[in-house]
C-alpha positions as CSV (number, residue, x, y, z in Angstrom):
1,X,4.2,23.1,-21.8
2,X,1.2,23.8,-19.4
3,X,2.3,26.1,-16.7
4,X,0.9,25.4,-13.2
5,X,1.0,27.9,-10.3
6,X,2.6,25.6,-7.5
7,X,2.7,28.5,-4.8
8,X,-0.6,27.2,-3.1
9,X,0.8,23.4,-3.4
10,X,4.0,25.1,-1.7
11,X,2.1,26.8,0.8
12,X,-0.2,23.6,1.6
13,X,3.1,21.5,2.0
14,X,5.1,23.9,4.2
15,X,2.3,24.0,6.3
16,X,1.8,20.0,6.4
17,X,4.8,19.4,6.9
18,X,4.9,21.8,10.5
19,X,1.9,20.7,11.7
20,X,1.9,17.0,10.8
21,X,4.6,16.2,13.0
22,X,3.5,17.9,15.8
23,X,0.5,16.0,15.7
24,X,1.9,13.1,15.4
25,X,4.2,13.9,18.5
26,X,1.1,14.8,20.4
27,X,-1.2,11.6,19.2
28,X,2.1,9.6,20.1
29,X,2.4,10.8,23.4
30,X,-1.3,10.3,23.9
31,X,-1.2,6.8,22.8
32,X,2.0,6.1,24.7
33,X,0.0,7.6,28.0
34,X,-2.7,5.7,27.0
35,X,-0.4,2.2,27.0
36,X,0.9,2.8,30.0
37,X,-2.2,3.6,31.9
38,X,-3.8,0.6,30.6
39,X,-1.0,-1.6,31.5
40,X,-1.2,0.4,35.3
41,X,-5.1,-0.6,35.4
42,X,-4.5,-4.3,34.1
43,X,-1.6,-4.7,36.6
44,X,-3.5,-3.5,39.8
45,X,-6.5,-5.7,38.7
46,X,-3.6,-8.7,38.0
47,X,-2.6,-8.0,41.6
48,X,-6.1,-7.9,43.5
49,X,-6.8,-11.1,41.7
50,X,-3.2,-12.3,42.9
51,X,-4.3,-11.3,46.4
52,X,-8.0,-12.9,46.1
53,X,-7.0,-16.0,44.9
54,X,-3.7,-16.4,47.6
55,X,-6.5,-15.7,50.4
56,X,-8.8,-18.4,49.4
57,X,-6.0,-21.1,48.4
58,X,-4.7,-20.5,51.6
59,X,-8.1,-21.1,53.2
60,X,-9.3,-24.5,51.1
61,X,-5.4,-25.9,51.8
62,X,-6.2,-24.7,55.6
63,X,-9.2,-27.5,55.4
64,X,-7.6,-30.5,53.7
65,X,-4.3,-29.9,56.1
66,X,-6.4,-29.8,59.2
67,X,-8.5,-32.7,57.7
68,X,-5.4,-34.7,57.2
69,X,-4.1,-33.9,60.5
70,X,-7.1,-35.1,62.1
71,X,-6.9,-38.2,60.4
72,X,-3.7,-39.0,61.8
73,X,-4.8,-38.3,65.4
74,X,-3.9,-41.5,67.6
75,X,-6.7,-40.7,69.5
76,X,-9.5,-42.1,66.4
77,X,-7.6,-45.2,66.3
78,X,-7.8,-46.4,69.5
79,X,-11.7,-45.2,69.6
80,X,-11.8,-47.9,66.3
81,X,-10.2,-50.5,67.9
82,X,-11.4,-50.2,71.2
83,X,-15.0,-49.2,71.1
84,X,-16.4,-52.5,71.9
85,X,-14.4,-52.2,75.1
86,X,-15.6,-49.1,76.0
87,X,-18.0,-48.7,79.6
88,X,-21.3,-46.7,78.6
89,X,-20.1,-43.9,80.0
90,X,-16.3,-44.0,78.5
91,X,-17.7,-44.2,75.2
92,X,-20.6,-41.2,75.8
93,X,-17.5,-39.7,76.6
94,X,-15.2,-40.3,73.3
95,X,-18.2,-39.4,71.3
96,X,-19.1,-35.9,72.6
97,X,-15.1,-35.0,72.4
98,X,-15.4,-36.4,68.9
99,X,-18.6,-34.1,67.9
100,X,-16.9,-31.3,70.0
101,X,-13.5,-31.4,67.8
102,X,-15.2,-32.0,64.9
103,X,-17.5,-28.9,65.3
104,X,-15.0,-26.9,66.2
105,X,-13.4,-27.6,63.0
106,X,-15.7,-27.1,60.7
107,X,-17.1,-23.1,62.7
108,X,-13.5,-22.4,62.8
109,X,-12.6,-22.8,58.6
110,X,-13.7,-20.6,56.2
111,X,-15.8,-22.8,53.1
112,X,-16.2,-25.6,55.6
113,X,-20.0,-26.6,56.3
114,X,-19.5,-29.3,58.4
115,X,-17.0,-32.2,59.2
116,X,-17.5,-36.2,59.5
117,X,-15.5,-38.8,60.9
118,X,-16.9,-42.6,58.8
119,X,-15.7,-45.7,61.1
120,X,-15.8,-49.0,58.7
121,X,-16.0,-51.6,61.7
122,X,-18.4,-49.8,63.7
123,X,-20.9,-49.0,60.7
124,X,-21.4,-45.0,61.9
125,X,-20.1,-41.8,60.8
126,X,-20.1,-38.9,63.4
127,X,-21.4,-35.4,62.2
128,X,-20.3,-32.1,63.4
129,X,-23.0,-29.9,64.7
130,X,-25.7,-28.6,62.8
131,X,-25.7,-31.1,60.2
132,X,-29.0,-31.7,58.1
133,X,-28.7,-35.4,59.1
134,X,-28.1,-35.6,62.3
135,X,-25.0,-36.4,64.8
136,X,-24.8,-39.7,63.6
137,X,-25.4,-41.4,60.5
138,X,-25.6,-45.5,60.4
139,X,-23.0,-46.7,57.4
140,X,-23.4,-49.4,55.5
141,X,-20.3,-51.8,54.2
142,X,-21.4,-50.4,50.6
143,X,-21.2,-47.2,51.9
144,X,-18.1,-47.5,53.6
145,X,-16.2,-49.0,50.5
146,X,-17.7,-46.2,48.5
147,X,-15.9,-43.1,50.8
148,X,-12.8,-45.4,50.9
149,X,-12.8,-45.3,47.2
150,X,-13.3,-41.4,47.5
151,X,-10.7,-41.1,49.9
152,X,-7.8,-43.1,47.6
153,X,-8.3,-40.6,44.8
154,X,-5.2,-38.4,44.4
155,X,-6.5,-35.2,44.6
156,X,-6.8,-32.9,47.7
157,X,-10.4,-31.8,46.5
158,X,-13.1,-34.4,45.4
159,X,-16.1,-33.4,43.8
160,X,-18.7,-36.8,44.5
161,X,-22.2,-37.8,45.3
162,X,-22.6,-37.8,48.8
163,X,-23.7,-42.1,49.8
164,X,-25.8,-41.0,52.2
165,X,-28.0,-37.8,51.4
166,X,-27.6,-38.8,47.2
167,X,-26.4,-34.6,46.6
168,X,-23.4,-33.5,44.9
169,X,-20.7,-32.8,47.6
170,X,-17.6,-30.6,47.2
171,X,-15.0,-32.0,49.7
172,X,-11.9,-33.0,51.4
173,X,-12.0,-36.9,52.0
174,X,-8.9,-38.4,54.0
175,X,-8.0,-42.6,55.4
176,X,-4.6,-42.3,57.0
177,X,-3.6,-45.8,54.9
178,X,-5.4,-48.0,52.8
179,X,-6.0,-50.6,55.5
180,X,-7.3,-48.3,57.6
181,X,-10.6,-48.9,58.7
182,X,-11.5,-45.1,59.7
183,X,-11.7,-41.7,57.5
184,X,-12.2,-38.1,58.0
185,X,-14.6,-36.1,55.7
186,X,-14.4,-32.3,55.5
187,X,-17.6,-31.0,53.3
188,X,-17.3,-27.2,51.7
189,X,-20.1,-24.5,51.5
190,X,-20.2,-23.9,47.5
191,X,-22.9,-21.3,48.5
192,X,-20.0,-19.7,50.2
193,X,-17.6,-20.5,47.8
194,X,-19.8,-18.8,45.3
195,X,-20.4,-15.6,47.4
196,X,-16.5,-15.1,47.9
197,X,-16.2,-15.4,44.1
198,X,-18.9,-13.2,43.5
199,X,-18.1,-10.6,46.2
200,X,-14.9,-10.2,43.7
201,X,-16.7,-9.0,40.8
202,X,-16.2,-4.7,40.4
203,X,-17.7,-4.4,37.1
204,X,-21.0,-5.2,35.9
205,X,-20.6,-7.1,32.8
206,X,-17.7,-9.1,33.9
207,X,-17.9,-13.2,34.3
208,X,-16.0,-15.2,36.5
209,X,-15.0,-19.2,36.4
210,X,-14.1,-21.6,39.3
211,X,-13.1,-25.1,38.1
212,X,-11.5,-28.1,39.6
213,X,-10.5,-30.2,36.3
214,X,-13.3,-31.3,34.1
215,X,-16.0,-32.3,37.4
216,X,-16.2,-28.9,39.2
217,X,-17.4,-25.8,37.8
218,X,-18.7,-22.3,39.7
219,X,-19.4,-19.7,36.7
220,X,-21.7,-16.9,35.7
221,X,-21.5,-18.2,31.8
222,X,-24.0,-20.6,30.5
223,X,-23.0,-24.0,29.8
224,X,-22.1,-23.2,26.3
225,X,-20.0,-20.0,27.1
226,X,-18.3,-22.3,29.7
227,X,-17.2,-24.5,26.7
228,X,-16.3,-21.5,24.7
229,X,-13.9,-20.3,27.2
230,X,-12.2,-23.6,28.1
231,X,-11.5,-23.6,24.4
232,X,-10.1,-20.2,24.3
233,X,-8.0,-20.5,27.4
234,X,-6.3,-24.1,26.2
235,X,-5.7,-22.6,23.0
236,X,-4.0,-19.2,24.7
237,X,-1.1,-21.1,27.2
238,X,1.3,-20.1,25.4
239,X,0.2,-16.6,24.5
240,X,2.5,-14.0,25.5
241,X,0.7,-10.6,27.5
242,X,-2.5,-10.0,28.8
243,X,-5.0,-12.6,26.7
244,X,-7.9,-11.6,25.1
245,X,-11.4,-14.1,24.9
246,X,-14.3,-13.3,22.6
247,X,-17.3,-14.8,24.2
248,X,-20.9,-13.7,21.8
249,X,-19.4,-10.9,20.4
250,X,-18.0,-9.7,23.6
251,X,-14.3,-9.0,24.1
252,X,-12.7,-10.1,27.7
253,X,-9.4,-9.7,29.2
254,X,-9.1,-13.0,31.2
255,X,-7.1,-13.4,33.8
256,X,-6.3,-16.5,35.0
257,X,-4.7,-18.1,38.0
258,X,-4.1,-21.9,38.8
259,X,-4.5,-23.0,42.7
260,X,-0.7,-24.8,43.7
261,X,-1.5,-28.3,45.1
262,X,-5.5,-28.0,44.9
263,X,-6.4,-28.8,41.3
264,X,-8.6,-25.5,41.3
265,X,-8.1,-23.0,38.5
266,X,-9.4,-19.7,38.6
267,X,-10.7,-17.4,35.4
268,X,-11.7,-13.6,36.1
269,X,-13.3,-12.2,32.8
270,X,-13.2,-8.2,32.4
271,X,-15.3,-6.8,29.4
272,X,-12.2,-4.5,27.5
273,X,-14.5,-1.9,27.2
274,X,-15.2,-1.7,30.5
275,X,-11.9,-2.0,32.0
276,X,-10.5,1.7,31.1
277,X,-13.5,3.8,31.9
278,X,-10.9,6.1,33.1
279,X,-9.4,6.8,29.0
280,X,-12.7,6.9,27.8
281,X,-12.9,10.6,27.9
282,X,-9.0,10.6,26.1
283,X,-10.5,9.2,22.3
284,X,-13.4,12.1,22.7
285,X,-10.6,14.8,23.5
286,X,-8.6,13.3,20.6
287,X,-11.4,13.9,18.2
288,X,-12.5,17.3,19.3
289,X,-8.6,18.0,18.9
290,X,-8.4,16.9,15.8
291,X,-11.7,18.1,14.4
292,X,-10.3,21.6,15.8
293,X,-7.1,21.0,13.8
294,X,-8.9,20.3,10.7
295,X,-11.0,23.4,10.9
296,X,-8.0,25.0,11.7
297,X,-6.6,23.7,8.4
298,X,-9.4,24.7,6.4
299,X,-10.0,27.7,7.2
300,X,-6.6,28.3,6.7
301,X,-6.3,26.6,2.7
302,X,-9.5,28.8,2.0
303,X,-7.7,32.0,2.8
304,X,-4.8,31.4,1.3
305,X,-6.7,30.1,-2.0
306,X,-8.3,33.5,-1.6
307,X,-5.5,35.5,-0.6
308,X,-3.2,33.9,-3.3
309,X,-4.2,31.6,-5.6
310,X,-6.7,33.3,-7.3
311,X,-5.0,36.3,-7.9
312,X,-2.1,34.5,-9.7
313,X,-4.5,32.5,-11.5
314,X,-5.8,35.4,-12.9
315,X,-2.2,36.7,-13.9
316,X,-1.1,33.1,-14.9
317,X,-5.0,33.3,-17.5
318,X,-3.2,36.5,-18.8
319,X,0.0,35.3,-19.7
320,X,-1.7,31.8,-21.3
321,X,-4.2,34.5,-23.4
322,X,-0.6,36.2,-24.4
323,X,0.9,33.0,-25.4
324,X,-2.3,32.3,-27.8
325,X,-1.5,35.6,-29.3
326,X,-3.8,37.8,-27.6
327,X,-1.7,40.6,-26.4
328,X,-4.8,43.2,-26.1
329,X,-5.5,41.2,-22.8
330,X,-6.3,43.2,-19.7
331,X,-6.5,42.2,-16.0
332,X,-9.5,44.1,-14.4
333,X,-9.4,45.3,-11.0
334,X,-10.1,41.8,-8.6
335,X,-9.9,43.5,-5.4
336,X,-6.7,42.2,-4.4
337,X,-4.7,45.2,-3.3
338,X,-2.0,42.6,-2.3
339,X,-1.5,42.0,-6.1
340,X,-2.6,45.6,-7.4
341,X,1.0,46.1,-8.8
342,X,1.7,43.0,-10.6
343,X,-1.4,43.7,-12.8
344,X,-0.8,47.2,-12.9
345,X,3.1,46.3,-14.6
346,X,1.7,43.3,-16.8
347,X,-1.1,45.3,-18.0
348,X,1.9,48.1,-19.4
349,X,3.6,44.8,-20.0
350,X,0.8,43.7,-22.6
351,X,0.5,47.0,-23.9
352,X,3.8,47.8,-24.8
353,X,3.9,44.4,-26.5
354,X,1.0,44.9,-28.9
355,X,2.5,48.0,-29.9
356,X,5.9,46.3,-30.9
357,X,4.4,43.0,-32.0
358,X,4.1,44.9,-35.6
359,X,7.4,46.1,-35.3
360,X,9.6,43.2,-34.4
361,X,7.5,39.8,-34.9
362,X,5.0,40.3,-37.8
363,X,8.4,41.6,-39.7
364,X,10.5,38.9,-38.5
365,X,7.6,36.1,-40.0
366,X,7.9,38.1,-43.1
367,X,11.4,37.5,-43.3
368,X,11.3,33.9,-42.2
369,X,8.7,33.3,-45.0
370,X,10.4,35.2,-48.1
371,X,13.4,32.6,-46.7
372,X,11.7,29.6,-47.2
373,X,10.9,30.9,-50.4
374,X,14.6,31.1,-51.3
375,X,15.2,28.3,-50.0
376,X,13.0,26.4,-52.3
377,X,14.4,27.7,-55.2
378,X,17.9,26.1,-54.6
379,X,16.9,22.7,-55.3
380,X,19.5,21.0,-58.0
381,X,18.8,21.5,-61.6
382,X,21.0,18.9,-62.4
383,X,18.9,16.4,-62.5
384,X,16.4,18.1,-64.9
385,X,19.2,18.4,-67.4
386,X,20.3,14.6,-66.8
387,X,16.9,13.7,-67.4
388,X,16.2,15.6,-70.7
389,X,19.5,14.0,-72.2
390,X,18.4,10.2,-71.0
391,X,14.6,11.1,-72.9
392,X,16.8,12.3,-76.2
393,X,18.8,9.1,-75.8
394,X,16.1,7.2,-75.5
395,X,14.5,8.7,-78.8
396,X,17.0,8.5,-80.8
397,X,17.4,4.6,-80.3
398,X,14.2,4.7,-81.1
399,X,13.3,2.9,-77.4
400,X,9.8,4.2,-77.6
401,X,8.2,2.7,-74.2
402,X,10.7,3.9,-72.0
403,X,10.5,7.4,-73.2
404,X,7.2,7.6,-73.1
405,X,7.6,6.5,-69.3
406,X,9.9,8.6,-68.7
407,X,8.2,11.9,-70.2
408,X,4.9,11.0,-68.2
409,X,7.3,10.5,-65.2
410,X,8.7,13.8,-65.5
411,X,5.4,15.5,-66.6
412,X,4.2,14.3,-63.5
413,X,7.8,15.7,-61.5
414,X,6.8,19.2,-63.0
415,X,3.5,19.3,-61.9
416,X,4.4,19.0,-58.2
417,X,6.6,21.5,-58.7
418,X,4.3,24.2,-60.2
419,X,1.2,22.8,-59.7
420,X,0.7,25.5,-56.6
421,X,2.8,28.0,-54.9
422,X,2.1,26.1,-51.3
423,X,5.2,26.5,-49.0
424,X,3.7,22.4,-47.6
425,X,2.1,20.0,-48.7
426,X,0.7,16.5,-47.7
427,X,3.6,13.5,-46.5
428,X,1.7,11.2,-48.9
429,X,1.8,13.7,-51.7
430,X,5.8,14.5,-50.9
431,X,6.1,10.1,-50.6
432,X,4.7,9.6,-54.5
433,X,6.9,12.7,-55.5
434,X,10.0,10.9,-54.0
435,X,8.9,7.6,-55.4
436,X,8.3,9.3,-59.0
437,X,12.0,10.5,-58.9
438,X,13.6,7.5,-57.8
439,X,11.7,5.8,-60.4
440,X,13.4,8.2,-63.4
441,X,16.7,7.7,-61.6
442,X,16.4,4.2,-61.5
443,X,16.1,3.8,-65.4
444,X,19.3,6.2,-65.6
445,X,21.3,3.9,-63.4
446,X,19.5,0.9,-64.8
447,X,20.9,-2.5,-63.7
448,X,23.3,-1.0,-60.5
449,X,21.2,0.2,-58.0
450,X,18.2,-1.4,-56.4
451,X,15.5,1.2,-55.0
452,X,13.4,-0.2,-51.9
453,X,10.5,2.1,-50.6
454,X,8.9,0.9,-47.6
455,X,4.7,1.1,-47.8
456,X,3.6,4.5,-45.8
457,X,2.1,3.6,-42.4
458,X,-1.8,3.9,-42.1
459,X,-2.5,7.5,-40.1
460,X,0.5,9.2,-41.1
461,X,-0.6,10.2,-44.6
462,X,-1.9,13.8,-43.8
463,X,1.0,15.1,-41.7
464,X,2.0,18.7,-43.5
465,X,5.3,18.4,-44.4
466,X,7.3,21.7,-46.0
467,X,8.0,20.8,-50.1
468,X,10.7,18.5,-51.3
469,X,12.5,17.6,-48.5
470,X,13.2,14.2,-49.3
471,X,14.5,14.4,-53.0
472,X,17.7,16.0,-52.3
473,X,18.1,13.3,-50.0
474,X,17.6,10.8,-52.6
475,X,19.3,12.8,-55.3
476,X,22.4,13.0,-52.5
477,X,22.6,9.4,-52.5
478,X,23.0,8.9,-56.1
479,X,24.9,11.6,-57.1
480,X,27.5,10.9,-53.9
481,X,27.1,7.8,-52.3
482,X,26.2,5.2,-55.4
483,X,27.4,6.8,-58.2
484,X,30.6,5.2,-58.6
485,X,28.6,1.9,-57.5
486,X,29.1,-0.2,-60.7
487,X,26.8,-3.0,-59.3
488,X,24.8,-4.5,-56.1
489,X,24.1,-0.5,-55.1
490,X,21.6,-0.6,-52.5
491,X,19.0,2.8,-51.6
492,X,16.6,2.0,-48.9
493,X,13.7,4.2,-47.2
494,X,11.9,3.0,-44.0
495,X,9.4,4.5,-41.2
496,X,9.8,4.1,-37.9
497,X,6.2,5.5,-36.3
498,X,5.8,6.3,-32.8
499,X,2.2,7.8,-31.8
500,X,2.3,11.1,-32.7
501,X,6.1,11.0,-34.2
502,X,7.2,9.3,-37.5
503,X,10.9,8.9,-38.2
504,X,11.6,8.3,-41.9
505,X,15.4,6.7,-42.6
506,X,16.6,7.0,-45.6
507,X,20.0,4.9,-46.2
508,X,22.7,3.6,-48.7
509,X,25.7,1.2,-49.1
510,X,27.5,3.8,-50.8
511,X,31.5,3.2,-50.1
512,X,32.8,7.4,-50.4
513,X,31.6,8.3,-47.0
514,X,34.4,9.1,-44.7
515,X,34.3,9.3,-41.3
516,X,35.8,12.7,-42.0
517,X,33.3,13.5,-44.3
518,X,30.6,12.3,-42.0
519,X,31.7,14.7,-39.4
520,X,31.7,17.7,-41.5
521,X,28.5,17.1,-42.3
522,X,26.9,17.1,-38.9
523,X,29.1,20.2,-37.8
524,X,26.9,21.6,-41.2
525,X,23.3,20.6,-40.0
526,X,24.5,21.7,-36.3
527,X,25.5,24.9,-37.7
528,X,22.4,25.8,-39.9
529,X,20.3,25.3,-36.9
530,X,21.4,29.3,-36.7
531,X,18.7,31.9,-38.0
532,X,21.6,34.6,-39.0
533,X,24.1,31.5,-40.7
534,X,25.9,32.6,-43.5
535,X,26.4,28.7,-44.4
536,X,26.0,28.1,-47.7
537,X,22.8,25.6,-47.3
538,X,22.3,23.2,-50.9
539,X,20.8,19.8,-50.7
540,X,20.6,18.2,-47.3
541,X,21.6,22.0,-45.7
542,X,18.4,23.3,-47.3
543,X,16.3,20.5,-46.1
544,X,17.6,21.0,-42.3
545,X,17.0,24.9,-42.4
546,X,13.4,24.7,-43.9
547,X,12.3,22.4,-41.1
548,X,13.8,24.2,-38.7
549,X,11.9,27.5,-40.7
550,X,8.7,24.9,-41.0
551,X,8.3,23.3,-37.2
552,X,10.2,26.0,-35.3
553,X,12.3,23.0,-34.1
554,X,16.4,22.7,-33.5
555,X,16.2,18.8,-33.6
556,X,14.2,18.0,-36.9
557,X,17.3,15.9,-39.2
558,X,20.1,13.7,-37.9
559,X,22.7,11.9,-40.4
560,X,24.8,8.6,-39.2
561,X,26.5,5.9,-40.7
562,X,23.9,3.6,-42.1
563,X,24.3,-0.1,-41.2
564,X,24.6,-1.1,-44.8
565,X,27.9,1.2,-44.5
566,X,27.0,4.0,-46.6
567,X,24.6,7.6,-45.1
568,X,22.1,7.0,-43.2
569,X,19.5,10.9,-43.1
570,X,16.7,10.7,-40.5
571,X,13.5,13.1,-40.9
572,X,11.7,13.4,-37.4
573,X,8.0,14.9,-38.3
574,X,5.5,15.2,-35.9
575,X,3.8,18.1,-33.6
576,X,5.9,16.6,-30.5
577,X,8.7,14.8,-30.1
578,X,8.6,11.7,-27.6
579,X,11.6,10.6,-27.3
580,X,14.9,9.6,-29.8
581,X,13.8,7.2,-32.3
582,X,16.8,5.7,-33.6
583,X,18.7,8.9,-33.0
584,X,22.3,8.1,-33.7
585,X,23.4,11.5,-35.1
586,X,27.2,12.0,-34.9
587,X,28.4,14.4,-32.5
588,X,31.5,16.0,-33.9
589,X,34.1,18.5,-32.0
């Protein structure tokens, strides 16, 4: 198992996990002072426009009240009716009070240019002083219908071509009834209306729009930004907050503000970057923060790779060189006086270890070795014997074939055992070994027991395996679990492959296994897994303790109740174990 040094990743965490917070705390606390200083800024600029727009409401409703109040004035319907009664002088009279009141009216109201009083009978509309056209202007009977129309419109505000002059007029035009035969006309500035507008601007890239329904419009956008915006501000009614417009790649706050009883509607666009010039400077002192932090930080992971890292990778080299075998390993001098006296002690450490390495280990493989030797030698003669009485049998009754199957069979079975003195050999040699044995039992229980041997997987063939380990399986099956099997006996091997595992399953339907039995048996392979057992190991004993001798593993042979209902023996080989293939080993207390 690689061995990582986690003290730095320790370090780097601990530290994390203390500064981390606080700066979150501290970039929350910005952004939270941040919110509320925006929502400050956009609710003072809410309110000025609140106050802006209340002034001039209150001004344009201060014309079309004082327009409809002169309308109703008794006074212009007796000058209708009456003015052909009129002396010279009474009616010089009427008209200068008329010129003097309307003239008054229209210097005295803010956004008012000039006011007219239109007389249907008399074909004349009076003019308040300094109008382009005159005190007086002669109306026709078109003309006349044409204001009347005007004035029976709904709305307070009427934006129309003026009859007379042929411009574009923004006004207040007022009949006290329908059958009235007399009007009052009360014309506003735009010029001034778009001076007051413009006098409320406060930052340089900000817009403004002044409508009155679709006919009116006073804006700095250009046509197609107007349309653009209209678009924007139908779609955002029922936004909730502050709404944003995007007008040519521009961002806006827009605020908004309709005009009670006067059909106007008022748009104040702000550019967003513009509108918090005062946190500007918070984003750049956030950044040199945080750059500072993460210098801070660096510097501080550099050090302590310096300081401590390196020198325990150096010791954590050593100890991998020392698990290679390498125990003449030596840790210079690094110039890390903070670690001086862990080298100082391993270095001893690895000294004193190569000087007992011949003493203790190189004996104990000695040992280990000359036991696998023994350990070889215990395999059952028995069957050598059984076999050399079958081939006499066989020659006596003259059954020539057979014998001369059976000698090459066994020739073979001797060769593998002397061919070499090699304590393993290859899995696909060990297979055919198996396979050659099974074949010269076969013929001696001729007609009982069927022998199935599953085909070795592709890539497994080379794995070193120790010698004969899965004979005295095979022999344990037919000498205890079939041999009283007079018919339909059943031996089976399989492979169960997994990467770089293989499990190999060898299994009968013997009927003298015991659950008794069973259990003593895996109390057996538990207890051989001992190096100083004094357990008398034959057959599958000897097979557990030279794999354990072989692989240096605890975990190598497992034995269960097969599902044909006789011993199931599984053989795990592999350089790593992934996992429990099939492991159903019976645990037994």
């Amino acid at each position: 198992m690689k061995r990582k040094n986690t003290l730095l990743k320790k370090i780097v965490i601990l530290f994390l996990s203390l500064v981390f917070p606080l700066l979150i705390v501290w970039l929350g606390t910005i952004q939270f002072s941040n919110q509320t200083l925006k929502r400050q800024i956009l609710s003072s600029i809410d309110s000025n426009n609140a106050t802006f727009i209340a002034h001039l409401n209150n001004s344009l409703y201060t014309i079309y009240a004082s327009a409809f109040t002169l309308a109703g004035q008794s006074n212009l319907q007796r000058f209708s009716n009456a003015y052909s009664g009129f002396t010279t002088y009474e009616e010089a009279s009427q008209v200068r009070l008329l010129r003097e009141q309307l003239s008054s009216v229209s210097l005295s109201l803010p956004f008012c240019s000039s006011a007219h009083i239109f007389f249907g009978d008399l074909g004349i509309m009076y003019n308040s002083k300094g109008y382009d056209e005159g005190s007086f202007s002669t109306l026709t009977s078109e003309t006349f219908e044409t204001l009347k129309n005007i004035a029976q419109e709904s709305r307070t505000f009427s934006y129309y071509e003026n009859p007379l002059t042929k411009t574009p007029v923004l006004g207040c035009c007022l009949m006290p009834s329908s059958s009235a035969t007399y009007g009052v006309i009360f014309e506003l500035s735009i010029n001034d209306l778009q001076e007051y507008l413009k006098n409320n601007m406060s930052y340089n890239a900000e817009n403004y729009l002044f409508t009155m329904e679709d006919e009116f419009a006073l804006t700095s956008l250009s046509a197609d930004q107007e349309k653009k915006l209209l678009q924007q501000i139908e779609a955002s009614k029922d936004a909730t907050g502050q709404p944003i417009m995007t007008i040519d790649r521009t961002r806006y706050y827009a605020f908004s503000y309709e005009m009670p009883y006067l059909s106007f509607q008022y748009t104040r666009l702000i550019p967003t970057d513009d509108i918090l010039n005062a946190t500007r400077v918070t984003p750049l002192l956030n950044m040199f923060f945080i750059l500072l932090i993460s210098a801070a930080c660096i510097i501080f992971f550099v050090e302590i790779y310096r300081l401590v890292h390196r020198p325990l990778s150096h010791l954590i080299n050593a100890f991998k060189e020392m698990e290679t075998g390498n125990f003449k390993v030596q840790i210079a001098n690094v110039h890390s006086p903070d670690f001086a006296y862990l080298y100082q002690e391993f270095n001893k450490m690895a000294q004193k270890l190569e000087l007992l390495i011949e003493k203790d280990y190189t004996q104990k493989l000695l040992l280990q070795k000359a036991e696998l030797k023994q350990l070889q030698a215990q395999i059952n003669p028995h069957f050598l014997y059984n076999s050399f009485f079958m081939l006499q049998r066989m020659i006596q009754t003259e059954n020539i074939e057979d014998a001369q199957s059976v000698a090459n069979a066994l020739g073979v079975y001797f060769r593998y055992l002397t061919r070499n003195n090699m304590d393993h050999v290859k899995l696909s040699e060990e297979y055919r070994h198996a396979q050659n044995y099974a074949y010269i039992q076969g013929l001696r229980f001729s007609g009982r027991i069927q022998i199935d041997f599953e085909e070795l997987p592709a890539g497994y063939a080379d794995i070193p395996v120790p010698k004969l380990i899965l004979q005295p399986i095979l022999e344990n099956a037919f000498n205890y679990g079939l041999a009283n099997k007079m018919k339909d006996g059943l031996l089976q091997v399989h492979f169960h492959p997994d990467n770089e595992v293989l499990q190999i399953d060898i299994e009968d339907n013997g009927e003298e296994l015991t659950d008794e039995k069973l259990c003593n048996l895996s109390n057996a392979l538990l207890e051989v897994q001992s190096t100083g057992t004094n357990v008398e190991m034959s057959g599958i004993l000897n097979i557990q303790r030279r794999l354990i001798i072989f692989s240096n593993t605890h975990d190598s042979l497992h034995v269960s109740r097969s599902t044909l209902g006789g011993l199931r023996v599984s053989i795990i080989l592999g350089k790593f174990r992934k996992g429990n293939i099939h492991d159903e080993t019976i645990n037994c207390r």
